[in-house]
Kinemage of the C-alpha trace (Angstrom):
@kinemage 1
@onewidth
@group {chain A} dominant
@subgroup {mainchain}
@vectorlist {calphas} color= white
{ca unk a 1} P 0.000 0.000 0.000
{ca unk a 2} L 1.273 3.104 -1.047
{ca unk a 3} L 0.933 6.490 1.476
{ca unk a 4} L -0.779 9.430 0.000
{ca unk a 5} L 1.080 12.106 -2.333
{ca unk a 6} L 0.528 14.987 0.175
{ca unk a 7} L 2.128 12.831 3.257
{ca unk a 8} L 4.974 12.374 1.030
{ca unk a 9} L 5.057 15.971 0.323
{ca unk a 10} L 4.982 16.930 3.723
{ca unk a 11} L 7.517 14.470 4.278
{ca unk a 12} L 10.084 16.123 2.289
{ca unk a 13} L 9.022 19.395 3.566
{ca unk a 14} L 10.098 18.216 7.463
{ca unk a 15} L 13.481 16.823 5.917
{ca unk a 16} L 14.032 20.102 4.072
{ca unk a 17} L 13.275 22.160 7.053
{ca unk a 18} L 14.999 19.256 9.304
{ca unk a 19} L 18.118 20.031 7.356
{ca unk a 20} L 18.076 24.017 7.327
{ca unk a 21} L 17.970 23.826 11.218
{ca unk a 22} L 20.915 21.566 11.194
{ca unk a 23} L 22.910 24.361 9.080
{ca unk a 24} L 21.746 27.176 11.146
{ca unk a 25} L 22.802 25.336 13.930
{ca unk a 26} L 26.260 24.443 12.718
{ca unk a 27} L 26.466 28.232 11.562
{ca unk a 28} L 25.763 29.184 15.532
{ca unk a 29} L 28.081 26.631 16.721
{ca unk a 30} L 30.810 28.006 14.138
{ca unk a 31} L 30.039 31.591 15.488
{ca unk a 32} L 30.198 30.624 19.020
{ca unk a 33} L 33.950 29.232 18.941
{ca unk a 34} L 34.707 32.189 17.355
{ca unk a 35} L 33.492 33.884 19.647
{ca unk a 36} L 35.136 31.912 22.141
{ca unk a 37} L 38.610 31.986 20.686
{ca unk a 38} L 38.280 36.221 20.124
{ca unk a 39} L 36.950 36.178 23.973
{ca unk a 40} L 40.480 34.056 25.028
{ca unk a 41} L 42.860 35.980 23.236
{ca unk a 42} L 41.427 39.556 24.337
{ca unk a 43} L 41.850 37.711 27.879
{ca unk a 44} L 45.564 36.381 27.008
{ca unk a 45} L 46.025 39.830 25.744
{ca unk a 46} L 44.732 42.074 28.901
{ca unk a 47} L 46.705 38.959 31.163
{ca unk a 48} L 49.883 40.446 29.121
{ca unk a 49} L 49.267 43.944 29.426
{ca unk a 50} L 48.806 43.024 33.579
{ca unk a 51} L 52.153 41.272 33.303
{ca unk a 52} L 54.330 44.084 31.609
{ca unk a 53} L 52.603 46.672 34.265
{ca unk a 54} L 53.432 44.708 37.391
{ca unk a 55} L 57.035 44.093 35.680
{ca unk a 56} L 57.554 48.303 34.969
{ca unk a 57} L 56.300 49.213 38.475
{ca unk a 58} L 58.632 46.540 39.934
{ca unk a 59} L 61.351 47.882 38.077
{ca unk a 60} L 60.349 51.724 38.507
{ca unk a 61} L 60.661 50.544 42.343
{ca unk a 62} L 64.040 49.233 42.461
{ca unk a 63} L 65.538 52.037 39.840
{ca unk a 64} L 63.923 53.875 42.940
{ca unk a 65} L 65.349 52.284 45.692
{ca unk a 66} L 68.822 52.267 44.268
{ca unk a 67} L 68.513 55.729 43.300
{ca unk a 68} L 67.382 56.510 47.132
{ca unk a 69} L 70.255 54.811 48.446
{ca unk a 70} L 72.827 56.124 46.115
{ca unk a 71} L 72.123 59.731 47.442
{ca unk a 72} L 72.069 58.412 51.146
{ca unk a 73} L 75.630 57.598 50.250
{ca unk a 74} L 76.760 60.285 48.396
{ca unk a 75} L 75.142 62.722 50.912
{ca unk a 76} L 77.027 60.551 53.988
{ca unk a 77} L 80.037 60.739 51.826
{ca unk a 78} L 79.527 64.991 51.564
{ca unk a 79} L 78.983 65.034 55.629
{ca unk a 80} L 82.171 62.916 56.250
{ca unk a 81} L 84.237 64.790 54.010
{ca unk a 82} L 82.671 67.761 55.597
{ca unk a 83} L 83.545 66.157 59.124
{ca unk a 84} L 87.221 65.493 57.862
{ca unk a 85} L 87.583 69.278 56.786
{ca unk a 86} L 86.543 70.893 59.850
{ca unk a 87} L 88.309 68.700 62.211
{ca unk a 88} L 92.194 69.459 59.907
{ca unk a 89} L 90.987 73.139 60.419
């Protein structure tokens, strides 16, 4: 027994339809890891940036530091040779 022409026809029409969901949802899915992937490297990216800003203030502090105690020493140099001067006087 053969099923009616318009069963067949609606049939088809369900696979047709069946099929353009499966492309729109392969197109989403496609979308998504890109998505994804532009989300992790703008993440790897501002990681980076954190990085290179911890390593300058870290340096900025010790170019500080060893600038501070460079002038405690010259200035303790300038009071001893100070001290030496009056005390030949």
């Amino acid at each position: 027994m053969s099923q009616p022409p318009s069963l067949e026809v609606g049939v088809a029409v369900l696979a047709v339809q069946l099929t353009e969901v499966i492309k729109d949802v392969t197109a989403v899915q496609s979308e998504l890891a890109a998505h994804r992937l532009e989300h992790k490297e703008e993440k790897r990216d501002r990681e980076t940036q954190r990085q290179l800003e911890k390593r300058n203030r870290v340096a900025g502090r010790r170019w500080l530091i060893g600038v501070t105690i460079t002038l405690l020493g010259s200035v303790a140099g300038l009071y001893a040779l100070l001290a030496q001067i009056l005390v030949h006087r």
